[in-house]
mmCIF file of the N, C-alpha and C atoms, coordinates in Angstrom:
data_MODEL
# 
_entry.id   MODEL 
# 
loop_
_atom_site.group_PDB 
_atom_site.id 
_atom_site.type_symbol 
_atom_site.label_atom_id 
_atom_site.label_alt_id 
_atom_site.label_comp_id 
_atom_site.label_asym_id 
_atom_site.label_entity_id 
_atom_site.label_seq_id 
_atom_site.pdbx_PDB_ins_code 
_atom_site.Cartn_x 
_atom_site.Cartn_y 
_atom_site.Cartn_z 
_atom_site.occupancy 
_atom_site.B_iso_or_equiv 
_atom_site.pdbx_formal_charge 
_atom_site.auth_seq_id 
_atom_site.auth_comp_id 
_atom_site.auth_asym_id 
_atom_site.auth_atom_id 
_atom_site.pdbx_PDB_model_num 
ATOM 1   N N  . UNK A 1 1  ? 0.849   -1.176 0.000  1.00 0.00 ? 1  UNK A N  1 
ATOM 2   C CA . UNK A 1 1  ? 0.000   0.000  0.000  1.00 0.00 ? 1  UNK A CA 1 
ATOM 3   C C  . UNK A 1 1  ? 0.901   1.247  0.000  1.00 0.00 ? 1  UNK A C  1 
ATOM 4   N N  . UNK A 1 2  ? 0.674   1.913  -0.891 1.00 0.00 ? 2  UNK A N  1 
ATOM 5   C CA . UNK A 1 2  ? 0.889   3.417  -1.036 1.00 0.00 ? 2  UNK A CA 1 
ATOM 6   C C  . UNK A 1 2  ? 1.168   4.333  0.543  1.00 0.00 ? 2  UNK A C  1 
ATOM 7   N N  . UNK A 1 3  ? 2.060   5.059  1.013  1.00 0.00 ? 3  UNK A N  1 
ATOM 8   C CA . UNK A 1 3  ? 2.284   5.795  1.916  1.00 0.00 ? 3  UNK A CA 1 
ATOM 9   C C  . UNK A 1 3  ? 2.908   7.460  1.022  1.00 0.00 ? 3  UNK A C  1 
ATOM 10  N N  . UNK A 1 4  ? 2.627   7.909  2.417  1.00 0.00 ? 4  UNK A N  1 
ATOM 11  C CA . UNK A 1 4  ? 2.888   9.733  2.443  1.00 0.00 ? 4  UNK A CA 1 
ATOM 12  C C  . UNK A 1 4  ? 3.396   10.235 3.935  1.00 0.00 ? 4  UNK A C  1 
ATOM 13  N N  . UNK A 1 5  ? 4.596   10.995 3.827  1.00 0.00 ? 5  UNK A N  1 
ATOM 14  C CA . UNK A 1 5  ? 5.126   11.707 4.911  1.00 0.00 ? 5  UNK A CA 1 
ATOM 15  C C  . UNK A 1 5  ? 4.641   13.189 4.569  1.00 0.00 ? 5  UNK A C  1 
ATOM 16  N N  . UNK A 1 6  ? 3.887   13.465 5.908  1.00 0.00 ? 6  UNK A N  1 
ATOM 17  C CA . UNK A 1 6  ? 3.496   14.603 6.224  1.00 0.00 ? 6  UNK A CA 1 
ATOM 18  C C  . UNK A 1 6  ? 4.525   15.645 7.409  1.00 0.00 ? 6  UNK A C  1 
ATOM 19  N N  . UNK A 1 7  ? 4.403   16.484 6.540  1.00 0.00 ? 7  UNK A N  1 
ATOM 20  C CA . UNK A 1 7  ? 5.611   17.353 7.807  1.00 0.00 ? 7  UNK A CA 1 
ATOM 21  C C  . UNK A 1 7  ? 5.359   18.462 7.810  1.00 0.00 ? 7  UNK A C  1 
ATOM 22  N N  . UNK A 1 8  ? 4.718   19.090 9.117  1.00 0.00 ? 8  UNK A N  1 
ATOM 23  C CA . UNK A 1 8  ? 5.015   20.194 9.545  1.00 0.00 ? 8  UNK A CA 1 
ATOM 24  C C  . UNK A 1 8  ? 6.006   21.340 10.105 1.00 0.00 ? 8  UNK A C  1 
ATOM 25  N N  . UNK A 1 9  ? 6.434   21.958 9.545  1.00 0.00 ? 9  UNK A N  1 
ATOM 26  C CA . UNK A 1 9  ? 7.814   22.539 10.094 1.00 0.00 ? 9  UNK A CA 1 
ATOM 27  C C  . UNK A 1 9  ? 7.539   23.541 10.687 1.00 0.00 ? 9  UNK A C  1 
ATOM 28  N N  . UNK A 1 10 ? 7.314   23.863 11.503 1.00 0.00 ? 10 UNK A N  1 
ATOM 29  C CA . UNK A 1 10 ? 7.210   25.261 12.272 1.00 0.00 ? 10 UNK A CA 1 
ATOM 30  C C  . UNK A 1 10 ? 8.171   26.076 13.086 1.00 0.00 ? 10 UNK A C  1 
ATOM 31  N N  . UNK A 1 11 ? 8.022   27.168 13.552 1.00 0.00 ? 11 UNK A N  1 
ATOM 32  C CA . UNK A 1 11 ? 9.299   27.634 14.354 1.00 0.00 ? 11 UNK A CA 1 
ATOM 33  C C  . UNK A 1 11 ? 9.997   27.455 15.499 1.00 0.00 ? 11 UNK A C  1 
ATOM 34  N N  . UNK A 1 12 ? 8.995   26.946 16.077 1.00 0.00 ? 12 UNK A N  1 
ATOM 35  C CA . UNK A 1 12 ? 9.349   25.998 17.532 1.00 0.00 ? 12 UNK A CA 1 
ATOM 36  C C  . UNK A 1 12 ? 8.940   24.864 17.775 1.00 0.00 ? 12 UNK A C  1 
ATOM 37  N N  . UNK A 1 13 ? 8.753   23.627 16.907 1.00 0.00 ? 13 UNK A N  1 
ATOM 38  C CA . UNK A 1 13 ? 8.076   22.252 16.689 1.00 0.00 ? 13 UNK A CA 1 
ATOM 39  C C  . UNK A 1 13 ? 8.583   21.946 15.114 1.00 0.00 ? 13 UNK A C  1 
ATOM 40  N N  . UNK A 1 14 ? 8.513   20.397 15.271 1.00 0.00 ? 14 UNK A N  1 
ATOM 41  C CA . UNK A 1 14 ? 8.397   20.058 14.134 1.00 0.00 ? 14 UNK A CA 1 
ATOM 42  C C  . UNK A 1 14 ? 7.033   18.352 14.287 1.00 0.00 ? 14 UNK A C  1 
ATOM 43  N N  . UNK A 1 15 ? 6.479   18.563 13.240 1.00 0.00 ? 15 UNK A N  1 
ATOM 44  C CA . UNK A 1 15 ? 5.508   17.376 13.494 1.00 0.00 ? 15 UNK A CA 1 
ATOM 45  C C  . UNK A 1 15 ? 5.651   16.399 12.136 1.00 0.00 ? 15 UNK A C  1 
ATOM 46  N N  . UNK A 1 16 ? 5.462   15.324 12.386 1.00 0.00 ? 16 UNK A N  1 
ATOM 47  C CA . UNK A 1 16 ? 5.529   14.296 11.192 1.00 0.00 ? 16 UNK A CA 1 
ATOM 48  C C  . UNK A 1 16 ? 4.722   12.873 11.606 1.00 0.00 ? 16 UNK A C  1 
ATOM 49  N N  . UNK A 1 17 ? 4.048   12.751 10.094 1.00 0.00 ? 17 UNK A N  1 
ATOM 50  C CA . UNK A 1 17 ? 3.291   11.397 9.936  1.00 0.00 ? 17 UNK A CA 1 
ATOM 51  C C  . UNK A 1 17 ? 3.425   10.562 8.955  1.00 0.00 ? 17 UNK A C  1 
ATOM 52  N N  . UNK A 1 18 ? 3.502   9.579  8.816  1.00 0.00 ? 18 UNK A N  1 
ATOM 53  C CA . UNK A 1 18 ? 3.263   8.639  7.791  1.00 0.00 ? 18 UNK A CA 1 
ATOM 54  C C  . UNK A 1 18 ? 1.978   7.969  7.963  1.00 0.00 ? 18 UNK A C  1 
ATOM 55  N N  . UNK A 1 19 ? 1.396   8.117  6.456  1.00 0.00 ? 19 UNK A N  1 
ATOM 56  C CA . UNK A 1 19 ? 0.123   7.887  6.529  1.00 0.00 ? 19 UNK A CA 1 
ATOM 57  C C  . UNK A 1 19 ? -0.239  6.606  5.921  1.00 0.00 ? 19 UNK A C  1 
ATOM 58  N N  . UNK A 1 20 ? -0.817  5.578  5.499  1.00 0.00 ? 20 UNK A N  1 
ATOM 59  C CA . UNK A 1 20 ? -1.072  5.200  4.659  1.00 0.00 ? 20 UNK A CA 1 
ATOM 60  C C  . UNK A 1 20 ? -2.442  5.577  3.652  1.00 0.00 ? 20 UNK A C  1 
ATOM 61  N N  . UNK A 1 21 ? -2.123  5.617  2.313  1.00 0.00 ? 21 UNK A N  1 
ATOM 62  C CA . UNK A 1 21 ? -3.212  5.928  1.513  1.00 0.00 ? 21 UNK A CA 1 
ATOM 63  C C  . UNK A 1 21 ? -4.060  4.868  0.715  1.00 0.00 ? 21 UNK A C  1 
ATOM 64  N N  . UNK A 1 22 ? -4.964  4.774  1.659  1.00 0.00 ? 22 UNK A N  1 
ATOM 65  C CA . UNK A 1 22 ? -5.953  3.689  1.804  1.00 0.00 ? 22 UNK A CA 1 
ATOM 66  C C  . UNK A 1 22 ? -7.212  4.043  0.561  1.00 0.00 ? 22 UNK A C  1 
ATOM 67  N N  . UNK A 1 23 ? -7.461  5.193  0.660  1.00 0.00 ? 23 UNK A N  1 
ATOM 68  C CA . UNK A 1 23 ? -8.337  5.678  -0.110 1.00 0.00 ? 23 UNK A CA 1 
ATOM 69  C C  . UNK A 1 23 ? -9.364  6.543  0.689  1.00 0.00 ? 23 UNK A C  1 
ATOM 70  N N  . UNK A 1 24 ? -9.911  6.152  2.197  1.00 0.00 ? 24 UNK A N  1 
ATOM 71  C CA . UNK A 1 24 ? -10.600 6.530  2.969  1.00 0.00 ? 24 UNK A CA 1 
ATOM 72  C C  . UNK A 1 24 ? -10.405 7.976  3.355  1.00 0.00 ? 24 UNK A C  1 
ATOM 73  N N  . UNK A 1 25 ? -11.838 8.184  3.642  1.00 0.00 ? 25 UNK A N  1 
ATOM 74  C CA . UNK A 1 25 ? -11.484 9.842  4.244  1.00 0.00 ? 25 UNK A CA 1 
ATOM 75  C C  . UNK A 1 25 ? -10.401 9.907  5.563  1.00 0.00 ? 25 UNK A C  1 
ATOM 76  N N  . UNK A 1 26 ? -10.690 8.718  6.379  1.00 0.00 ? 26 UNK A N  1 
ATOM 77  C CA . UNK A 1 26 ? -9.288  8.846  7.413  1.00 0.00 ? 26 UNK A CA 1 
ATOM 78  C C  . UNK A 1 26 ? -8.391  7.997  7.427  1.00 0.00 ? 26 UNK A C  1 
ATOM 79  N N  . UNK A 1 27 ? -7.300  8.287  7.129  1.00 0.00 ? 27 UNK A N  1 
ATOM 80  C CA . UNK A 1 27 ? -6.111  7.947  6.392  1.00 0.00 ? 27 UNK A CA 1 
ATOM 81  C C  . UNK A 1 27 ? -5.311  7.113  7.740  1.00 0.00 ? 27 UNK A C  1 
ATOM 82  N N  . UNK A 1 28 ? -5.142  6.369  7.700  1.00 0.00 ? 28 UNK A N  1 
ATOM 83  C CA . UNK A 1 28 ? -4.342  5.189  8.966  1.00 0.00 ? 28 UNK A CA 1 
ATOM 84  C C  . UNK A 1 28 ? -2.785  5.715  8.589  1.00 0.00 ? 28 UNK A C  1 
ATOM 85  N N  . UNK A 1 29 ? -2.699  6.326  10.506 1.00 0.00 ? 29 UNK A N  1 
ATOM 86  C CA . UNK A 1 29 ? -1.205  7.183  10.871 1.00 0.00 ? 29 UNK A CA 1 
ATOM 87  C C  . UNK A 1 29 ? -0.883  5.633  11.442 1.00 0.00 ? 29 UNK A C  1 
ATOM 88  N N  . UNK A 1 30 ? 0.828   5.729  10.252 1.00 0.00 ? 30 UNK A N  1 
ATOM 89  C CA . UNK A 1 30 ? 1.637   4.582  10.613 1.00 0.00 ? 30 UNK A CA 1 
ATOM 90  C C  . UNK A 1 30 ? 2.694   4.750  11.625 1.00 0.00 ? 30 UNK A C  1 
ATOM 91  N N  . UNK A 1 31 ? 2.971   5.962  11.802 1.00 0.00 ? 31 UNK A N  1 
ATOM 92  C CA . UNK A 1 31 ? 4.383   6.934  12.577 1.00 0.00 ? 31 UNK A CA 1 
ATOM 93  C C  . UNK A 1 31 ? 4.117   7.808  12.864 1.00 0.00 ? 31 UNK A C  1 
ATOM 94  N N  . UNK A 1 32 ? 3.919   8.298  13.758 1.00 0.00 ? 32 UNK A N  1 
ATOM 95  C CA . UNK A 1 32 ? 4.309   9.734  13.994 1.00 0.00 ? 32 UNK A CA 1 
ATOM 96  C C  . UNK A 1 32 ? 5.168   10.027 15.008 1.00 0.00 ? 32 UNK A C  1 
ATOM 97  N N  . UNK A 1 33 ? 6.164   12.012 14.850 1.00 0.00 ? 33 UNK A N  1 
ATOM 98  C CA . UNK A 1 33 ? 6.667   12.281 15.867 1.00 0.00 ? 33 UNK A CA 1 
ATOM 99  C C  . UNK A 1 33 ? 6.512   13.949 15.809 1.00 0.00 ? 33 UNK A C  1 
ATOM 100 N N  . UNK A 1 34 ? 7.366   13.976 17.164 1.00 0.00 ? 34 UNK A N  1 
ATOM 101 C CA . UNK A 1 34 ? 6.760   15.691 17.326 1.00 0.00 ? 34 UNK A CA 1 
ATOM 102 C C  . UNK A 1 34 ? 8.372   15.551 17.900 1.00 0.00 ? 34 UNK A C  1 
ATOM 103 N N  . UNK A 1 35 ? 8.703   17.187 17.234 1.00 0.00 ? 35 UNK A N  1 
ATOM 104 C CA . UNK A 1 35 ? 10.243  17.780 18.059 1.00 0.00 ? 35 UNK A CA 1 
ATOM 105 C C  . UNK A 1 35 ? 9.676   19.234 18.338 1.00 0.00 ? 35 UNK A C  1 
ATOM 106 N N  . UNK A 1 36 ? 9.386   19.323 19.688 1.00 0.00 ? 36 UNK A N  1 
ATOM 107 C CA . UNK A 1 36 ? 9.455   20.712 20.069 1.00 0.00 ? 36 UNK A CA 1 
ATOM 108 C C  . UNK A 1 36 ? 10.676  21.376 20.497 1.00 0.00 ? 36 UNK A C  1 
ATOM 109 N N  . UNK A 1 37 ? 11.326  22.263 20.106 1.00 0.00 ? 37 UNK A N  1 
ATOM 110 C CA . UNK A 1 37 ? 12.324  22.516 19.996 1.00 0.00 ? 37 UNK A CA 1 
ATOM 111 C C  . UNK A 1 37 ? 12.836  23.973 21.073 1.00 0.00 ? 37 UNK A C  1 
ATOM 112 N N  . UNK A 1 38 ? 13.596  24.780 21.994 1.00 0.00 ? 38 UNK A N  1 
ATOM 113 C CA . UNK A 1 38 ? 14.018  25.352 22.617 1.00 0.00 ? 38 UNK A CA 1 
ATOM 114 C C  . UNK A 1 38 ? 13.430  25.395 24.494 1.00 0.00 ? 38 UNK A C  1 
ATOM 115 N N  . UNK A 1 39 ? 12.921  26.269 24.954 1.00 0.00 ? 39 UNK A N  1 
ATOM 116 C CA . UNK A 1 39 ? 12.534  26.482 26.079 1.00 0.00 ? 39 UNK A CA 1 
ATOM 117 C C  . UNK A 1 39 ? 13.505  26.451 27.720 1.00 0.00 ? 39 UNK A C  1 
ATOM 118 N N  . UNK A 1 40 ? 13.421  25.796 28.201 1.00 0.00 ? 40 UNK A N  1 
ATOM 119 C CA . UNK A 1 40 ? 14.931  25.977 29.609 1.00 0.00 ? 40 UNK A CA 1 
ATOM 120 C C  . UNK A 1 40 ? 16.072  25.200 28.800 1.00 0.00 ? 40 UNK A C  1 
ATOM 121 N N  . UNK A 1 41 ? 15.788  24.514 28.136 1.00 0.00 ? 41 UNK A N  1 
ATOM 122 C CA . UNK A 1 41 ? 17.238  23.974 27.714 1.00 0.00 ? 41 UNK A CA 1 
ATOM 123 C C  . UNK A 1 41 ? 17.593  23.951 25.969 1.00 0.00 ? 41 UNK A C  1 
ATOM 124 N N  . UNK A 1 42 ? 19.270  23.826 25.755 1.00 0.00 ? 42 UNK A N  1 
ATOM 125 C CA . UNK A 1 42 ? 19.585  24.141 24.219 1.00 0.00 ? 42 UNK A CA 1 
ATOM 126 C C  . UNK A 1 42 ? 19.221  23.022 23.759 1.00 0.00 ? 42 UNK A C  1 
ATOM 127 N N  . UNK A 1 43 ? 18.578  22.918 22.744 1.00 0.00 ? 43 UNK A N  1 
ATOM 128 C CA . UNK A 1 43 ? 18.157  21.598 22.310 1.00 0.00 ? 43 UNK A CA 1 
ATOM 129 C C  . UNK A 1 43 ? 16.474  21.107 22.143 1.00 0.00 ? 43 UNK A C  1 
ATOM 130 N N  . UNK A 1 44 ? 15.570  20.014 22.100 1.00 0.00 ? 44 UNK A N  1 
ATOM 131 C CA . UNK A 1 44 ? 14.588  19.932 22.129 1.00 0.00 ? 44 UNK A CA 1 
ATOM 132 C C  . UNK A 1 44 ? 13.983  18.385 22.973 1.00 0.00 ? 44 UNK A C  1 
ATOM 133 N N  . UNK A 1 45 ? 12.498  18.374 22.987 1.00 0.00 ? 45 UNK A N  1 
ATOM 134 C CA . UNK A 1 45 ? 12.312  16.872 22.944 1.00 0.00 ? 45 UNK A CA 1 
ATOM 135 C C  . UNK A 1 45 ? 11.943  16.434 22.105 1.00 0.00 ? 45 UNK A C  1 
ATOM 136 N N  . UNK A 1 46 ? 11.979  15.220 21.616 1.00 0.00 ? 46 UNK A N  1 
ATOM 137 C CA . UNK A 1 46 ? 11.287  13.927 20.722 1.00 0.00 ? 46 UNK A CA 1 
ATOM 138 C C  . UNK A 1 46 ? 10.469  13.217 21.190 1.00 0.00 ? 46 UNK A C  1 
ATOM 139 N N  . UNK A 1 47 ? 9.265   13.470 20.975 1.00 0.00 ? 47 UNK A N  1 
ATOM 140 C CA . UNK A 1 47 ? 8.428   12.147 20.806 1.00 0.00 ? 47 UNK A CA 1 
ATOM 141 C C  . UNK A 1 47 ? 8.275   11.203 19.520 1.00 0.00 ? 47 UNK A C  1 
ATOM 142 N N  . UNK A 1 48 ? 7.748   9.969  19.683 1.00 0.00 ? 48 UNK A N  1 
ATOM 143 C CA . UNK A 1 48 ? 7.444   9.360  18.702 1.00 0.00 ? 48 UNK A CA 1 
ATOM 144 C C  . UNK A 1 48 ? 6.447   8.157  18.991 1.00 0.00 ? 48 UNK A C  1 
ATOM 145 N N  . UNK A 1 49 ? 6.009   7.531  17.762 1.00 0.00 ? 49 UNK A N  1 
ATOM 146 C CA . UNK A 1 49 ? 4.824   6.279  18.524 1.00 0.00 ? 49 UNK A CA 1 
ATOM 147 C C  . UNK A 1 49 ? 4.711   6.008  16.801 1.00 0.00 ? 49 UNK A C  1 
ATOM 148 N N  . UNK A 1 50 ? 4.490   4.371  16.699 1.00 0.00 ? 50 UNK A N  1 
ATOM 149 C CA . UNK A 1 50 ? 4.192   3.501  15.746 1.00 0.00 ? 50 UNK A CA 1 
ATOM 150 C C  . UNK A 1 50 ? 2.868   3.494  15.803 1.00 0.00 ? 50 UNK A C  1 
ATOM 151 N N  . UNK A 1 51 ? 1.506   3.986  15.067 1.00 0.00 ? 51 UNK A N  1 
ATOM 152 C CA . UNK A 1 51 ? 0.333   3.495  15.304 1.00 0.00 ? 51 UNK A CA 1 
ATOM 153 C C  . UNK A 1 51 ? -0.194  3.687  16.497 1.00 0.00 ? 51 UNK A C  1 
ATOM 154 N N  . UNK A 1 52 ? -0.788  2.852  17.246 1.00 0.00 ? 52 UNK A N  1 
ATOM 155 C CA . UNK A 1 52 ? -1.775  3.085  18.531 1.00 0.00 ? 52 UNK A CA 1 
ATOM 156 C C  . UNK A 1 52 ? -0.952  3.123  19.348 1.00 0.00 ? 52 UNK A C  1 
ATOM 157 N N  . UNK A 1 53 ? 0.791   2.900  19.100 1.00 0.00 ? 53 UNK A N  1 
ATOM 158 C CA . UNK A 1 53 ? 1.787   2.275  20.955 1.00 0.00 ? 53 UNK A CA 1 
ATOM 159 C C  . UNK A 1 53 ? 1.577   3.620  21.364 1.00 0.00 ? 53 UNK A C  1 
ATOM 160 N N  . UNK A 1 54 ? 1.942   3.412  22.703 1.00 0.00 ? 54 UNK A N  1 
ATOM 161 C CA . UNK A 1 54 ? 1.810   4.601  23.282 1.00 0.00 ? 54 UNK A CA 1 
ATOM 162 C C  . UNK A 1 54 ? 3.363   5.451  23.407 1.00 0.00 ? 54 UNK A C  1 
ATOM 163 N N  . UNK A 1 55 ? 3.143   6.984  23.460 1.00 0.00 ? 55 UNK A N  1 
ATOM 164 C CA . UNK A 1 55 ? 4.306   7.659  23.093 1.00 0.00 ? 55 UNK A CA 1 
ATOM 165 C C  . UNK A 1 55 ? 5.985   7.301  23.698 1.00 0.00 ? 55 UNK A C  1 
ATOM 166 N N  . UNK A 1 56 ? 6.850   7.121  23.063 1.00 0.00 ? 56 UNK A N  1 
ATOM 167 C CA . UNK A 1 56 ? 8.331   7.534  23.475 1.00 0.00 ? 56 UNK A CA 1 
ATOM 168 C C  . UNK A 1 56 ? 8.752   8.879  23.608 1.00 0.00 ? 56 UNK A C  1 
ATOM 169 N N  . UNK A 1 57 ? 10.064  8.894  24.450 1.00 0.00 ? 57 UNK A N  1 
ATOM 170 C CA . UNK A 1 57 ? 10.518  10.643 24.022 1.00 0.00 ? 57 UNK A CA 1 
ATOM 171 C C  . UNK A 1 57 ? 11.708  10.247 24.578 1.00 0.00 ? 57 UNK A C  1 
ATOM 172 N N  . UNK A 1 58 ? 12.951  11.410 23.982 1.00 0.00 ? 58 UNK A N  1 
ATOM 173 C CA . UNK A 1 58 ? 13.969  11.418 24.359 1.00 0.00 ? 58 UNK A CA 1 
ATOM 174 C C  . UNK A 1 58 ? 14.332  12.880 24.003 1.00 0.00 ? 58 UNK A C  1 
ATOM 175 N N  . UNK A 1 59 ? 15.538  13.382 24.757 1.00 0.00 ? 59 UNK A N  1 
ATOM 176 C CA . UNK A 1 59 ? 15.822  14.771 24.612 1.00 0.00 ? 59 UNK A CA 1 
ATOM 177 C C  . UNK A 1 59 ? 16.794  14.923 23.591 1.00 0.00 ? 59 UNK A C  1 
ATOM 178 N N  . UNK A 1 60 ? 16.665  15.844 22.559 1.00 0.00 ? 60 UNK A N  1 
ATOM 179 C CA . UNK A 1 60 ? 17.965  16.071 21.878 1.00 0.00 ? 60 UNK A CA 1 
ATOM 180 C C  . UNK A 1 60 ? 18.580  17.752 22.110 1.00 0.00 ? 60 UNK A C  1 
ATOM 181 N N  . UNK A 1 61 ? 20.039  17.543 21.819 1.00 0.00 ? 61 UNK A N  1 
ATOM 182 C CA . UNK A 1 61 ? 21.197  18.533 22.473 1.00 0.00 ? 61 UNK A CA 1 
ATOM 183 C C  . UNK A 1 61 ? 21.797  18.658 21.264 1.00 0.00 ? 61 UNK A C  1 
ATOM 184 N N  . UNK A 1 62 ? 21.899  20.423 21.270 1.00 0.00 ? 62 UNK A N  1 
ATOM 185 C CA . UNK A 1 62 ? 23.070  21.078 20.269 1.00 0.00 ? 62 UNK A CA 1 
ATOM 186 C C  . UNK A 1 62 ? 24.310  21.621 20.849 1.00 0.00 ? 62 UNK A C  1 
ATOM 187 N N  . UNK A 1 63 ? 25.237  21.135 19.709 1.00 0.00 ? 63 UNK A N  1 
ATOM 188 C CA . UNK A 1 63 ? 26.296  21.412 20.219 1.00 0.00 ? 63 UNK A CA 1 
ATOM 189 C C  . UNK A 1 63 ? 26.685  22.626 19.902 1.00 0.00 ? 63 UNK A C  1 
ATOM 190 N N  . UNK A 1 64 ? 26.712  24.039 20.296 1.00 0.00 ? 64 UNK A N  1 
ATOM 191 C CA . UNK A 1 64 ? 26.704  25.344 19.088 1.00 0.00 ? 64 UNK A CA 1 
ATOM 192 C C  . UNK A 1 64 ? 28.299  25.815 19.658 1.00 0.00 ? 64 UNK A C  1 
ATOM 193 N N  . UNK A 1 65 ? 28.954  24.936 19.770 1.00 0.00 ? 65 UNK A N  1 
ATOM 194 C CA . UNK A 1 65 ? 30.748  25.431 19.739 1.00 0.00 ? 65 UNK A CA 1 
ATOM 195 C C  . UNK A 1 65 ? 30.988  25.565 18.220 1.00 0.00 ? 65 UNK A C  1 
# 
């Protein structure tokens, strides 16, 4: 089956899905993740989740030397 990555890029987040294209008006999310990006610390978090699992996250760090 046919898939599509959806990505939102915004200025403080980033969001992404993989969809499959089933044909249906609601499209079955295979992946998704979210990076919200700055706030108390340099760097952001990650979430992510396969389908129905329930969410992961881990922090990511820039190195700006």
């Amino acid at each position: 089956m046919p898939t599509s990555l959806v990505v939102n890029a915004g200025s403080t987040s980033h969001k992404l899905a993989l969809l499959e294209l089933t044909g249906q008006e609601r499209l079955p999310c295979l992946w998704q993740a979210r990076i919200d990006w700055g706030g108390a610390q340099v760097g952001g978090l990650l979430r992510w989740r396969w389908g129905e699992d329930p969410w992961q996250q881990d922090t990511l760090s820039l190195d700006l030397r």
